[in-house]
C-alpha positions in Angstrom: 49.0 11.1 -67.5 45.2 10.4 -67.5 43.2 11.3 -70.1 41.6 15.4 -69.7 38.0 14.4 -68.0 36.9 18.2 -67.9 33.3 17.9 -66.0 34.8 15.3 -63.6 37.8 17.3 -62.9 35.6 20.6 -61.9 33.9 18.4 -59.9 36.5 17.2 -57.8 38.0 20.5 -57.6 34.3 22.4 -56.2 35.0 19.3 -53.7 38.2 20.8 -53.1 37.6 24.2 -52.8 34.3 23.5 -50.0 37.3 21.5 -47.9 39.6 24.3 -47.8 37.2 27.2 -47.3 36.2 25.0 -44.0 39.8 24.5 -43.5 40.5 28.6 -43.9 37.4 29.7 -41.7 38.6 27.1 -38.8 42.5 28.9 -38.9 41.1 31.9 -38.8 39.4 31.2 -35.8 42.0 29.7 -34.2 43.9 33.0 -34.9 40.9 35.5 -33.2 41.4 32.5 -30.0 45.3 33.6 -29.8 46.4 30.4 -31.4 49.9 31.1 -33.2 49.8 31.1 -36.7 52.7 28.1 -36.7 51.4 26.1 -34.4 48.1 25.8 -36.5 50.5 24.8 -39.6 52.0 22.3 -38.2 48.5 20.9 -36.3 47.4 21.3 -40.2 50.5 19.5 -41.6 50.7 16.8 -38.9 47.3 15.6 -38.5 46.7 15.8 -42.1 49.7 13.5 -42.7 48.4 11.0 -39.7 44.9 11.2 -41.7 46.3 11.0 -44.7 48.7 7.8 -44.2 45.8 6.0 -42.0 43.2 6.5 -44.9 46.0 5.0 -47.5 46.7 2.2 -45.2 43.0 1.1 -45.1 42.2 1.9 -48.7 45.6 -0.7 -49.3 46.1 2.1 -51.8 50.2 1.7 -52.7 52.5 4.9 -51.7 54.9 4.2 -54.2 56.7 7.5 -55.9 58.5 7.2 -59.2 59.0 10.9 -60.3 60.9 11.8 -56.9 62.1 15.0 -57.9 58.6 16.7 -59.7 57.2 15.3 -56.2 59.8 17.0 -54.1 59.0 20.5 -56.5 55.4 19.8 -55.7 56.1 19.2 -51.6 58.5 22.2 -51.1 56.4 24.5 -53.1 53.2 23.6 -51.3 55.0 23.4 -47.7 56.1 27.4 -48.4 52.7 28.4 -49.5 51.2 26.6 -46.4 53.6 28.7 -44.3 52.5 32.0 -46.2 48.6 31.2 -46.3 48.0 30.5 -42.2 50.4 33.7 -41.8 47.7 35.3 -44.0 44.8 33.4 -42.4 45.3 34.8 -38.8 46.3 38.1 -40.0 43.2 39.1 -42.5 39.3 39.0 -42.7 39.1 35.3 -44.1 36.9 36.6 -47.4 40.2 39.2 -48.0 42.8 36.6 -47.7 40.9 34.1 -49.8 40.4 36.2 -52.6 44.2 37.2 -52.5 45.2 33.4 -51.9 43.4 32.9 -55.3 45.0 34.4 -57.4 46.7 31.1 -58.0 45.1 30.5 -61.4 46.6 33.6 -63.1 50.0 32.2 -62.0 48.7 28.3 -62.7 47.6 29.9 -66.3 51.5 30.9 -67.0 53.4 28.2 -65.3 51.1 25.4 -67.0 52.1 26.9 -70.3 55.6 27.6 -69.9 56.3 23.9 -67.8 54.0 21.2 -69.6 53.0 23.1 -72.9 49.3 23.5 -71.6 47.9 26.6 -73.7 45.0 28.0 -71.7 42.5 27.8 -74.3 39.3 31.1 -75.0 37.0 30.1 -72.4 40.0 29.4 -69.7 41.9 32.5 -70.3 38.2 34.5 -70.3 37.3 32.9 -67.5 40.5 33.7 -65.5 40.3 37.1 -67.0 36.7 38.1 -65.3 38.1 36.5 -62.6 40.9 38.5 -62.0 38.7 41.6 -62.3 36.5 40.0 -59.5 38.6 39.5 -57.5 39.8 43.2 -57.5 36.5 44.3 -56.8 36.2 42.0 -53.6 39.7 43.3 -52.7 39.4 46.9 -53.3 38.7 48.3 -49.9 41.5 46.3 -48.4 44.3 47.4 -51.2 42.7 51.3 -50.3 43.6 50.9 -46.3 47.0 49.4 -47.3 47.4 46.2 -45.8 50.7 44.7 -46.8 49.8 41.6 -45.5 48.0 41.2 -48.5 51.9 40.6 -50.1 52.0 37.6 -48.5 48.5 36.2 -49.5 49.9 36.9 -52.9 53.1 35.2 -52.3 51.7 32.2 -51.5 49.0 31.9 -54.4 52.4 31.9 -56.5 54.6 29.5 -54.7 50.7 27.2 -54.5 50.7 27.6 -58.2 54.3 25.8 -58.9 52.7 23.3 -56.7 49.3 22.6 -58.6 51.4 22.3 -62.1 53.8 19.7 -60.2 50.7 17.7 -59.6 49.4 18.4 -63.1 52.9 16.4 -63.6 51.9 13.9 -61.4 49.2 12.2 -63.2 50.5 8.3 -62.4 51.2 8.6 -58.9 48.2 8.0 -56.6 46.8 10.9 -55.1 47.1 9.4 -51.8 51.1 8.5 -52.3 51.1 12.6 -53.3 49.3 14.2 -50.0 51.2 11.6 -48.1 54.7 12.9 -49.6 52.9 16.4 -48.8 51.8 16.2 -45.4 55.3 14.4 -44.3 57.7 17.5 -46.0 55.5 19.9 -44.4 55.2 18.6 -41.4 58.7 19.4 -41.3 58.6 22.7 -42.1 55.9 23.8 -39.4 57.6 22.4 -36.9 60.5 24.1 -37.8 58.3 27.2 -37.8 57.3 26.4 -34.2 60.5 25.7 -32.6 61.6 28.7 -33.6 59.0 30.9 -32.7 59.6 29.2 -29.4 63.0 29.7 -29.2 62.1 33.5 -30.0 59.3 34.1 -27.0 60.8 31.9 -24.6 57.6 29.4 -25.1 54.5 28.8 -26.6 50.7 29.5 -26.1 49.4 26.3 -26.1 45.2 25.9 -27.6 43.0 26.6 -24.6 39.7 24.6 -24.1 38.0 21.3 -26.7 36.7 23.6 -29.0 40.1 24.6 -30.0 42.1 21.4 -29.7 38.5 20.1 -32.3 39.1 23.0 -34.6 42.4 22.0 -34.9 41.6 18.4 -35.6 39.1 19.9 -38.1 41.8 22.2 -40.1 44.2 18.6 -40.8 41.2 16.4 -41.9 39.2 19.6 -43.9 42.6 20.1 -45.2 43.4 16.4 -45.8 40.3 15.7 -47.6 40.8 18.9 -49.8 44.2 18.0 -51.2 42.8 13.9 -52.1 40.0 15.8 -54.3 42.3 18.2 -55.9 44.7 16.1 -56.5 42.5 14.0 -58.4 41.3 17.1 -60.3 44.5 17.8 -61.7 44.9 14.3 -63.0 42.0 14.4 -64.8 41.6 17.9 -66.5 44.5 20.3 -67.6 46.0 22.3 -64.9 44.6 26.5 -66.0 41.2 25.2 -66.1 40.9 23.2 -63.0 42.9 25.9 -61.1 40.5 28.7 -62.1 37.4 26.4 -60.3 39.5 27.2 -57.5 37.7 31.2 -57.5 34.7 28.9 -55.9 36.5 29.6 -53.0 36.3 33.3 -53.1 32.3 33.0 -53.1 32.0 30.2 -50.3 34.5 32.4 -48.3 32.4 35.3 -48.5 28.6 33.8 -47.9 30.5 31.6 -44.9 31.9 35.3 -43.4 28.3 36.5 -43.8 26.4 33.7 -42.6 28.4 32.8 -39.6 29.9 36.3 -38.7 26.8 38.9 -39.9 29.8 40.4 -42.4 28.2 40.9 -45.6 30.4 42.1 -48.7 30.0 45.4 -49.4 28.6 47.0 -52.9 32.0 46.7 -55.3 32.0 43.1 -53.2 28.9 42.6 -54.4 30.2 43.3 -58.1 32.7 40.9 -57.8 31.1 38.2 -56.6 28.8 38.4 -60.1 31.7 38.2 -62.2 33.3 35.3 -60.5 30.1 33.4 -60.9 30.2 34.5 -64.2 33.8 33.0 -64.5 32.7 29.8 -63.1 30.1 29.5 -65.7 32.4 30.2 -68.5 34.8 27.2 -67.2 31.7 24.9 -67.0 30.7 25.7 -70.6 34.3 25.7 -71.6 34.4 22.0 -70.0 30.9 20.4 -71.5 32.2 21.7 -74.9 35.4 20.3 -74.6 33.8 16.8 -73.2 31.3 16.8 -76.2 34.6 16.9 -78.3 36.7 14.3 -76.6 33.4 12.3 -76.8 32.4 12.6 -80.0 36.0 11.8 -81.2 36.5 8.8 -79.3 32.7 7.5 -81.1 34.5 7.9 -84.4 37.9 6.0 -83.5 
């Protein structure tokens, strides 16, 4: 495991979280077009893995594995909460289903602690806490209509949360061999997802015009490029903190909604969106502390 890198580790995970917002906004779209929800998956899983393996291939960057089975926890969790999150993608305003989709650090926050010993430390567990109650605010209306969907969104920021402590496991692997092992598994599973919607309707809708078959494109590399940064994140800071960066998300989700679709949060949006800024700058605080430490401690060795 690489030594904890706090500022660079944000970094890479802000990286992250821009990738998959794009990612999010393009499945959505492709859901409003009539695009199934699997078939987007596996475009997702397929061409990320062809990106993916063609970008390790020129980088000569090895795709050896040698902790096969925290890998395989990592691919099978992430392949179900891929499955979940396009369901909730194409079936929820993208700011809803991002917000719900993030509540992956609260479950990060538990899982890091009871599978590697990480204690989230004051700022982390603040952070997460005024996160938490951000989130809420940007979710309220939604829980008030009673979509159930919104179940789902939550199931998958769970089974995405076994995943980001597996990679938190996975600090000696490249992260190239890790989306690789990723993209291949879930490839699988979309296409399972496909076939049998297939079977179910008698045949599929296939994308209609280039703007779709682009977007599609667009979700595998956006995707692709999103798991390389986040993966690097969690090798280089400990898992609650680097998770929580992931509420970025939440904000770009909403300002993208408003500035490409004219749908501006509403007032307790508006509410929640302060406090996850707020969150954000409690991690960042939390970090430069934390480097000033390791720093300072690594002058007097």
């Amino acid at each position: 495991m690489s030594a904890d890198r706090p500022l660079l580790g944000l970094s890479f995970m802000l990286a992250a979280s821009a990738s998959f917002v794009l990612m999010n906004a393009m499945t959505a779209a492709l859901g409003r077009a009539g695009v199934p929800w699997e078939l987007a998956s596996f475009a997702r899983a397929s061409v990320g893995f062809a990106f993916a393996l063609g970008f390790a291939r020129m980088r000569g960057v090895s795709l050896t594995i040698s902790n096969h089975r925290v890998m395989w926890t990592r691919s099978l969790a992430g392949s179900t909460s891929m499955l979940l999150t396009f369901f909730s993608l194409t079936h929820m305003p993208l700011a809803d289903a991002t917000a719900l989709l993030n509540t992956t650090p609260l479950w990060i926050a538990i899982l890091a602690w009871a599978m590697v010993g990480e204690r989230p430390g004051r700022s982390v567990a603040a952070a997460i806490s005024v996160a938490i109650v951000g989130v809420w605010f940007v979710q309220q209306p939604a829980f008030e209509r009673g979509q159930w969907v919104g179940l789902v969104a939550l199931a998958a920021g769970a089974t995405s949360a076994l995943s980001m402590v597996s990679l938190r496991r996975l600090g000696n692997e490249t992260p190239e061999a890790v989306v690789v092992h990723f993209s291949a598994v879930a490839s699988g599973f979309t296409l399972l997802a496909v076939v049998t919607r297939a079977v179910r309707e008698g045949g599929l809708r296939a994308p209609h015009g280039w703007a779709a078959w682009l977007m599609i494109i667009g979700v595998g590399v956006s995707a692709t490029m999103g798991q390389l940064a986040m993966t690097r994140a969690y090798s280089l800071d400990r898992a609650a903190r680097v998770g929580a960066a992931g509420w970025a998300q939440v904000i770009l989700a909403l300002l993208l909604d408003g500035l490409v679709r004219a749908r501006w949060p509403e007032r307790s949006a508006t509410v929640g969106i302060a406090l996850l800024l707020a969150a954000g700058a409690l991690l960042i605080v939390g970090a430069r502390r934390e480097q000033q430490q390791l720093s300072a401690a690594a002058g007097r060795a």
